[in-house]
C-alpha positions in Angstrom: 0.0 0.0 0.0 1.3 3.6 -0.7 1.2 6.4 2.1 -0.8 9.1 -0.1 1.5 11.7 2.0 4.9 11.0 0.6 4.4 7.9 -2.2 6.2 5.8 -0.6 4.8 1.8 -0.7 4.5 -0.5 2.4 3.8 -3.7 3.3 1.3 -4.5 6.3 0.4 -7.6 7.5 -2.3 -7.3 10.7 -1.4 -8.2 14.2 -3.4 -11.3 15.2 -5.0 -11.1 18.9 -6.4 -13.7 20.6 -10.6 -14.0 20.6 -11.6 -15.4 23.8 -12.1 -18.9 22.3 -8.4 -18.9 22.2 -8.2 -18.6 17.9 -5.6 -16.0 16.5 -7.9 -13.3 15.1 -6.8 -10.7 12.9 -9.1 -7.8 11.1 -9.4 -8.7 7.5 -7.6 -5.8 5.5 -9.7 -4.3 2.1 -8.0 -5.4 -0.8 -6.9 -2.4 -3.2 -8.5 -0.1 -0.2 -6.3 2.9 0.0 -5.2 3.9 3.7 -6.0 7.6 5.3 -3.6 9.6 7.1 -5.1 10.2 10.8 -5.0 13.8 11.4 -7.1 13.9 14.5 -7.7 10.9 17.4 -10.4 10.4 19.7 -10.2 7.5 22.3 -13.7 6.4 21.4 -12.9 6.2 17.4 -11.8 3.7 14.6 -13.1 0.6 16.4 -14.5 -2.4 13.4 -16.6 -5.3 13.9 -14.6 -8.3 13.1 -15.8 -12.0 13.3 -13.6 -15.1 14.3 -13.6 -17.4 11.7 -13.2 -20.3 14.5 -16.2 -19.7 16.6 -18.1 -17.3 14.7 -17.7 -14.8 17.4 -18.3 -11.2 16.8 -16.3 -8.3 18.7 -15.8 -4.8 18.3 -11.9 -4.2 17.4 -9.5 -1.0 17.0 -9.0 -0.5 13.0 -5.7 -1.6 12.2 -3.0 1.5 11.9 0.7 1.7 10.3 3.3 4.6 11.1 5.0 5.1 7.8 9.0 6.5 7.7 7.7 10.4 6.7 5.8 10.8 10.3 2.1 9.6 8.6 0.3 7.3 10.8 -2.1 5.4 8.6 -5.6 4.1 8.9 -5.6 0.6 6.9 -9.1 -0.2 5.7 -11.0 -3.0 6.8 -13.4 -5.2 4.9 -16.8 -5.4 6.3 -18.2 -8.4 8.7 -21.1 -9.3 6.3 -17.7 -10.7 3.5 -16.1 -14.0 3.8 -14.0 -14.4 7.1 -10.4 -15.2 5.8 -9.0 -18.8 6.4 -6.9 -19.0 9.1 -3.0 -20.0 7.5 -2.1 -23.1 7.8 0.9 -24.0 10.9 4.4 -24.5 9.9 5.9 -26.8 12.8 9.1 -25.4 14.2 12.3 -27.6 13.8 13.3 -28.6 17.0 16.7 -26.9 16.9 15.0 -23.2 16.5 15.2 -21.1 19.4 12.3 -20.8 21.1 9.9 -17.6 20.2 8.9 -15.1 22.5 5.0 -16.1 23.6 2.4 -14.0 21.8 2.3 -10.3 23.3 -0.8 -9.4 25.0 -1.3 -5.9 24.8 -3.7 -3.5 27.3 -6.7 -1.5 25.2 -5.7 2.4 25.3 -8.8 4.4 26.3 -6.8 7.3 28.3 -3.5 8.3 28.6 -2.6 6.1 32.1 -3.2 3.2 29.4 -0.7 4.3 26.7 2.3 3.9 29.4 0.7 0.3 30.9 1.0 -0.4 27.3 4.6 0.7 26.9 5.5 -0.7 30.2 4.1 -4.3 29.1 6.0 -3.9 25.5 8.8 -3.1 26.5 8.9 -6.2 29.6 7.8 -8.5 26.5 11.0 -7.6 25.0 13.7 -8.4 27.7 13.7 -5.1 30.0 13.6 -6.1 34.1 12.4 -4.0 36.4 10.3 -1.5 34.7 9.2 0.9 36.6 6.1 3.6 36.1 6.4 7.5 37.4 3.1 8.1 39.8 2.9 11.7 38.0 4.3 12.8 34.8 7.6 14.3 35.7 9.2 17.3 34.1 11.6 15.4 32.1 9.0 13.4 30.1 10.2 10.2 31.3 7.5 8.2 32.1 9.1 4.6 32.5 12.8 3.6 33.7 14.5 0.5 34.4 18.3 -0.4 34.4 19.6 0.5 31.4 16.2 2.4 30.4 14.5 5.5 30.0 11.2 6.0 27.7 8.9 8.1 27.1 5.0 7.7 26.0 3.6 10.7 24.3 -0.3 10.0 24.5 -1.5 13.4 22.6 -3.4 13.5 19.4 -0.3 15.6 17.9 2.8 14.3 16.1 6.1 13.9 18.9 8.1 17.0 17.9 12.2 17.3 17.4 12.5 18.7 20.7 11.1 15.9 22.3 12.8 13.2 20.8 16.1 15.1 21.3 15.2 15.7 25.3 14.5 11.7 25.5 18.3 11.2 23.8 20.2 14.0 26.2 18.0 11.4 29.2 19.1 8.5 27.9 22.5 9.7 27.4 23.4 11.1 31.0 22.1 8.1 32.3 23.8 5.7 30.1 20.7 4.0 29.2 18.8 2.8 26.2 16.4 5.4 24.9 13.1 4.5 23.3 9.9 6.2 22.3 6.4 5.5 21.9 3.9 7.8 20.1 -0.2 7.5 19.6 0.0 10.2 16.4 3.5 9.6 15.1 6.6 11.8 14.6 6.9 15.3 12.8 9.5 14.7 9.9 12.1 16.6 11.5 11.9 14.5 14.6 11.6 11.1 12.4 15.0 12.2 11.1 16.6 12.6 14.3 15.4 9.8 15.8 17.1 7.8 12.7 20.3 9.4 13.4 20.3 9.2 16.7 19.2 5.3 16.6 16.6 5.9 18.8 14.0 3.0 18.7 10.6 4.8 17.8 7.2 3.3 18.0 3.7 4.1 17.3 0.7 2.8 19.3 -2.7 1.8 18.0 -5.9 1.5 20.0 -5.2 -2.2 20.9 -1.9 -1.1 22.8 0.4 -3.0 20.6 3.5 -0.9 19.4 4.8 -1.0 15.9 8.3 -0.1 14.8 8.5 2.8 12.9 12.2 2.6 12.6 15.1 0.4 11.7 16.3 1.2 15.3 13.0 -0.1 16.6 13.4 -2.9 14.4 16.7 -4.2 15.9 15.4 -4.1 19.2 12.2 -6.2 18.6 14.4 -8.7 17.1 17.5 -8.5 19.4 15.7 -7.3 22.9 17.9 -5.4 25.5 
């Protein structure tokens, strides 16, 4: 699909979640449907009907989201209930001498802010950080979660995280010798994208569900290599 604010072409493939008869469930996306940027975000918005295609089960769902490289998040379109639930692919055994995957994250629904750090604070657990630790109130520095060897920050607003702020969570990570990474519910400006690149600062954006997607190569390595 192609981000209709800078051209350029992505590919997306839904997270699954887990209905509550235990199938992986995953919105189905609309074929040749063209994605919208979001410009403004309500907590109580974007939610789809989607049916399980094991039980039959019908559940309200956030619409799935992408964070393209120019600062755009995306709404992906959804096909409609009332079409054909997609078949479930079929399971590839692992060979025995694979490592052993991380289990399936299970993220925390965002309705207010207090929910967008939970979420972080869960993500960021899920992917090898000990001792996570939330502030009771938002301090001056922005840092909402620390750890050893962690400082991040959770930017809940319904406006893109600026320069300034990605820069500010560096200068934090930096004096504390600690691994610097940012989550975002409306993306990154451009200018603050950039930075973040060269500064190899992992950035993420959150959908509704609470599940963070990488919006950088930075972000990238660290799902795949963890602390």
């Amino acid at each position: 699909m192609r981000c209709p604010a800078c051209r350029r072409e992505h590919r997306y493939t839904p997270t699954s979640y887990p209905c509550p008869c235990g199938a992986p469930l995953a919105p189905p996306l609309a074929r040749g449907g063209s994605p919208e940027p979001i410009t403004h975000r309500t907590w109580n918005e974007d939610w789809v009907l989607v049916r399980c295609a094991a039980c039959g089960r019908e559940d309200q769902w956030p619409q799935p989201e992408l964070g393209c490289s120019c600062g755009t998040v995306l709404r992906i379109p959804v096909r409609p209930v009332t079409a054909p639930p997609v078949p479930l692919p079929v399971h590839i055994p692992v060979p025995p001498t694979a490592p052993a995957p991380r289990t399936a994250f299970r993220p925390v629904t965002i309705r207010t802010a207090r929910d967008a750090v939970t979420a972080a604070a869960l993500y960021l657990k899920w992917l090898g950080f000990r001792d996570v630790l939330q502030s009771e109130a938002r301090p001056a520095s922005g840092i909402d979660l620390r750890g050893p060897g962690l400082v991040a920050q959770v930017d809940p607003t319904t406006r893109p995280a600026s320069l300034r702020a990605v820069e500010c969570l560096w200068l934090n990570g930096l004096s504390n010798s600690s691994t610097s990474v940012y989550f975002s519910l409306a993306g990154y400006t451009k200018d603050a994208r950039t930075r973040g690149d060269e500064l190899r600062i992992p950035l993420f954006v959150m959908d509704l569900t609470g599940t963070p997607q990488p919006v950088n190569d930075a972000a990238d390595e660290l799902i795949v290599t963890g602390p």
